[in-house]
C-alpha positions in Angstrom: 7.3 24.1 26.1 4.6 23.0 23.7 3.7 19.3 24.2 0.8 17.7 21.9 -1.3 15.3 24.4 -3.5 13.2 21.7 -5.0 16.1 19.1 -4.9 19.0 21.0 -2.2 21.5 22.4 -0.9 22.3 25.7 1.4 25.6 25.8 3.1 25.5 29.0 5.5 28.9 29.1 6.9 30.6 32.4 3.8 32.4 33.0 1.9 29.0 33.9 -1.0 30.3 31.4 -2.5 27.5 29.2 -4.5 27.4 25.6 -6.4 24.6 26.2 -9.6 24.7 27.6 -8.7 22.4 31.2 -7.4 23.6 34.7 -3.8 24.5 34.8 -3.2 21.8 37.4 -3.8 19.3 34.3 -2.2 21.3 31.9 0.8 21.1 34.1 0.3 17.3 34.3 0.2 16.6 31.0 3.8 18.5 30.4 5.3 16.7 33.9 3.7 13.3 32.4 5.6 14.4 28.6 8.6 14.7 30.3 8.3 11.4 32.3 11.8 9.8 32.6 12.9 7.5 29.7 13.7 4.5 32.3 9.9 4.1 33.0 8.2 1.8 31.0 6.9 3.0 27.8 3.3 1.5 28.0 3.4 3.1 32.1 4.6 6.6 30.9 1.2 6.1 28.0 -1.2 4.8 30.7 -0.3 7.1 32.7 -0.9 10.0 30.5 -3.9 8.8 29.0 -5.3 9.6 32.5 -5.5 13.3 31.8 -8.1 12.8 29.1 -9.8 10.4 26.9 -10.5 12.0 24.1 -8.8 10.7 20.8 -6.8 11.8 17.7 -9.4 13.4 15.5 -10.1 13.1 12.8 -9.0 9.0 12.8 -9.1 6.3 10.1 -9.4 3.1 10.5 -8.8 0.4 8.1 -9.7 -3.8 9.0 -8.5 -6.1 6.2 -8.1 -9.1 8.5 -11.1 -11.4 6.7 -12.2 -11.5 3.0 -14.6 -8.6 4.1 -12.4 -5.8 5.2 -13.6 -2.6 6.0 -12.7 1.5 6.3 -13.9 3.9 9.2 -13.8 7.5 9.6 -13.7 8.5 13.4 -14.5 12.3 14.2 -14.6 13.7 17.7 -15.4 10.5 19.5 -17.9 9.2 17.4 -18.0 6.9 14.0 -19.0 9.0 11.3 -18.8 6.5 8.2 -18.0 3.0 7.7 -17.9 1.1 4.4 -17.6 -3.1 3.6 -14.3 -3.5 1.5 -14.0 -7.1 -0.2 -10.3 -8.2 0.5 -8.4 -10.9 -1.3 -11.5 -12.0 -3.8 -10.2 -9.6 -6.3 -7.2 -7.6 -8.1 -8.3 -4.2 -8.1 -7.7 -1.8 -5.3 -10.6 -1.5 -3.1 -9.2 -0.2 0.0 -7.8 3.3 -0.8 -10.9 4.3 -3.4 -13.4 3.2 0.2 -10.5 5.8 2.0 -11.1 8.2 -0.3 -14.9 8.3 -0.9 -15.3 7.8 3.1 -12.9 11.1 3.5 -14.6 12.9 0.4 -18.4 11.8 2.2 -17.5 13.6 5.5 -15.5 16.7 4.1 -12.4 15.4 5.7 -8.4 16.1 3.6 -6.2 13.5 4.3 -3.9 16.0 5.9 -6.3 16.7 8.4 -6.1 13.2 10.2 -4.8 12.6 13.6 -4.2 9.7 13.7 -4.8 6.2 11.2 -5.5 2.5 13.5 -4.8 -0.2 11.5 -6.0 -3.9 11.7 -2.9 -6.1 13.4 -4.7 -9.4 12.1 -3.9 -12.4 12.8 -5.8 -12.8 9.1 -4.5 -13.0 5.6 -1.3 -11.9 4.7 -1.7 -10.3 1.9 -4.8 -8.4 2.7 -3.2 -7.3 5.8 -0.2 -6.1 3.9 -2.3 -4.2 1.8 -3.9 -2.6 4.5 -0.8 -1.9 6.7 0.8 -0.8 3.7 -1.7 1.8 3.1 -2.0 3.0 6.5 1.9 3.3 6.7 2.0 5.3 3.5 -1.3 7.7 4.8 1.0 8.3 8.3 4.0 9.0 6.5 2.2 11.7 4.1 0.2 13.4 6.3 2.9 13.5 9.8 0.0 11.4 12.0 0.6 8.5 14.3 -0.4 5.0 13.4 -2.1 2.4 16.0 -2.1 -1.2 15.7 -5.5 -2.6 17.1 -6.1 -6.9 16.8 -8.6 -7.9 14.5 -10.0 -10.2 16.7 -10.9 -7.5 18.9 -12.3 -5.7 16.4 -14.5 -8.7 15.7 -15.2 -9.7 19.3 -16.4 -5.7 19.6 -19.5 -6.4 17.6 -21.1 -8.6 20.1 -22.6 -6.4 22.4 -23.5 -9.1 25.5 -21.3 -8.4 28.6 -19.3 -11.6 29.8 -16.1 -13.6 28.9 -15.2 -15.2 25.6 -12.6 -16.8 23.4 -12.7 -15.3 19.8 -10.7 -17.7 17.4 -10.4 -17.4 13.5 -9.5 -19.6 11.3 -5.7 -20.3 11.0 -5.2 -22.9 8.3 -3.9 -26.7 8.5 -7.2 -27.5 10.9 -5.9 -24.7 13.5 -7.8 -21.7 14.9 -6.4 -18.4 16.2 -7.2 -17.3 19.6 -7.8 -14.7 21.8 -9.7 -14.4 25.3 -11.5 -11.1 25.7 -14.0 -9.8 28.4 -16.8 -7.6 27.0 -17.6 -5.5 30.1 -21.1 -4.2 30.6 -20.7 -0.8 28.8 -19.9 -2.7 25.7 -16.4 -2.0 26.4 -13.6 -4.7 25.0 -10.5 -5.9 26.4 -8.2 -8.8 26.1 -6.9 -11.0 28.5 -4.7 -12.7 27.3 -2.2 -12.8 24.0 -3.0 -13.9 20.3 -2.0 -18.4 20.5 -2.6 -20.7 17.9 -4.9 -24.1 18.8 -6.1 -26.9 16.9 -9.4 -26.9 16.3 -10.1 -30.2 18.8 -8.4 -28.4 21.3 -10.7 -25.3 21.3 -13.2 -26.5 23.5 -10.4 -27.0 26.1 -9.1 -23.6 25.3 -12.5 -21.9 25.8 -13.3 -23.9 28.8 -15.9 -21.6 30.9 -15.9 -19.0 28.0 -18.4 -18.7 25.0 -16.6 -18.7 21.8 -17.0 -16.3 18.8 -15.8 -17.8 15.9 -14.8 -15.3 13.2 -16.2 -15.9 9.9 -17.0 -19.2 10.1 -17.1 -22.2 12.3 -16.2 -26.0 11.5 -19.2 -26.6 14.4 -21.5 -23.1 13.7 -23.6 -25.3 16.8 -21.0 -24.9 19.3 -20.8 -21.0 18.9 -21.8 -18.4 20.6 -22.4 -16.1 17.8 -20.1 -15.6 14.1 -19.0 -12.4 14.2 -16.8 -10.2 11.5 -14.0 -7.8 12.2 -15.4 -4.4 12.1 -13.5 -1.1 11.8 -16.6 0.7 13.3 -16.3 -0.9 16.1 -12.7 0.3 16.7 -13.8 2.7 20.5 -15.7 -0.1 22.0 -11.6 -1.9 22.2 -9.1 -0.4 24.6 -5.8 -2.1 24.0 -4.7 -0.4 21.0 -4.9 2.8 22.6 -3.2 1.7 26.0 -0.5 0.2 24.0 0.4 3.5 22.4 1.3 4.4 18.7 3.7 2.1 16.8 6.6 2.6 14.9 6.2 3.2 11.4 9.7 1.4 10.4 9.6 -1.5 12.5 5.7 -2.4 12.7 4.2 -5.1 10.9 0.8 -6.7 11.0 0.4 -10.3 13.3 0.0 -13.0 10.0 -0.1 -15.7 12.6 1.9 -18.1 10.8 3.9 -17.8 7.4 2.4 -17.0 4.2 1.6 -20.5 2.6 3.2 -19.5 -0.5 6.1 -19.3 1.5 5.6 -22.3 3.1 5.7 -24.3 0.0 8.9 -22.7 -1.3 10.5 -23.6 2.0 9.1 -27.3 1.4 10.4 -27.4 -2.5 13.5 -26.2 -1.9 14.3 -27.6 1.6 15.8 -23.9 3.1 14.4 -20.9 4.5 13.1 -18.4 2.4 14.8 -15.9 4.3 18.1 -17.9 3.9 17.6 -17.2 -0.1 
């Protein structure tokens, strides 16, 4: 039985010998844990496998195209290797895949060689987030790897280093701010507590209440913030949802917009019907 926990293999035949460099005892966990049955919760059969190791797909990409400034990192063994500012949505040209390839091209990386590509969930805009998850989709598909979904408010709330809880909230149109609570332990390490909601702006004192805020971006009240941070791809092993969550499919995934495209909004308006109705 061959069974491939993250990037590496674990050959498991009668003998009970094992190629990877572990004990046997773990080698035997991880093809008991492969095995686990399908009635247990998917996100309980990942956490419990991500137990055996926490070492990550390598090499890994990871693409943030949440904000106006977007950005491409290049993950390899653990550590961040390259990282490049992409400007989303102020222009026509393509600026994401040429920042892929000169980022792959820099470190000596073939795109056939990735493990695994993490892509920005958002909530940000749409079509800068469909150009990103569209790429990442297309990059999986070609080269066989698994695809992650991390939140780009995570990604931005991983560049503040002070340990502590906080509400990072971005901008969410119509005098609303997106939200999420997060908890920035003292190892720098990131997690949320709580899922992605939608406030208005007067109400986001209320919703912070004991927490700082991080406002991504931009702030209406700059004064009342903690610090303004950006979504960062490098920033990507400092969050841990994305990787307890487990890889998503590559069919059915689609990024977080946070609320329809408002384009789409206004068609519904003109024509008094849903668009999906059309």
């Amino acid at each position: 039985m061959v069974w491939e926990a993250r990037e590496r293999l674990v050959t498991v035949p009668d003998s009970r010998t094992t190629r990877r460099k572990a004990s046997l005892a773990e080698a035997w966990r991880v093809a008991e844990l492969a095995n686990a049955p399908q009635a247990l919760p998917r996100r309980a059969r990942w956490e419990r496998l991500h137990s055996v190791t926490r070492v990550y797909p390598s090499p890994m990409l990871v693409l943030e195209a949440a904000t106006a400034v977007g950005s491409v990192a290049l993950v390899v063994d653990d550590v961040a290797v390259g990282c490049v500012a992409v400007a989303m949505g102020a222009t026509r040209d393509d600026t994401m895949f040429p920042a892929v390839q000169s980022l792959l091209k820099a470190a000596g990386v073939e795109a056939r060689a990735l493990g695994a590509v993490v892509c920005g969930a958002g909530p940000g805009s749409f079509t800068s987030l469909r150009i990103a998850a569209s790429l990442a989709k297309g990059l999986c598909f070609a080269t066989e790897c698994r695809l992650y979904a991390v939140s780009s408010l995570m990604l931005a709330a991983a560049t503040c280093a002070e340990p502590g809880d906080f509400l990072a909230h971005s901008d969410a149109l119509r005098g609303e701010r997106f939200t999420l609570r997060v908890t920035i332990d003292g190892d720098g390490t990131v997690s949320s507590t709580g899922p992605v909601e939608r406030t208005h702006f007067d109400g986001l004192a209320t919703r912070a209440g004991d927490a700082r805020r991080l406002a991504v971006g931009s702030s209406p009240s700059p004064e009342h913030e903690f610090r303004i941070v950006t979504p960062d791809a490098g920033a990507l092993l400092r969050c841990t949802d994305w990787w307890q969550e487990g890889p998503v499919s590559l069919d059915a995934w689609e990024p977080d917009y946070g609320r329809l495209a408002e384009a789409q909004v206004k068609w519904e308006v003109t024509h008094g019907r849903s668009l999906r109705d059309a």
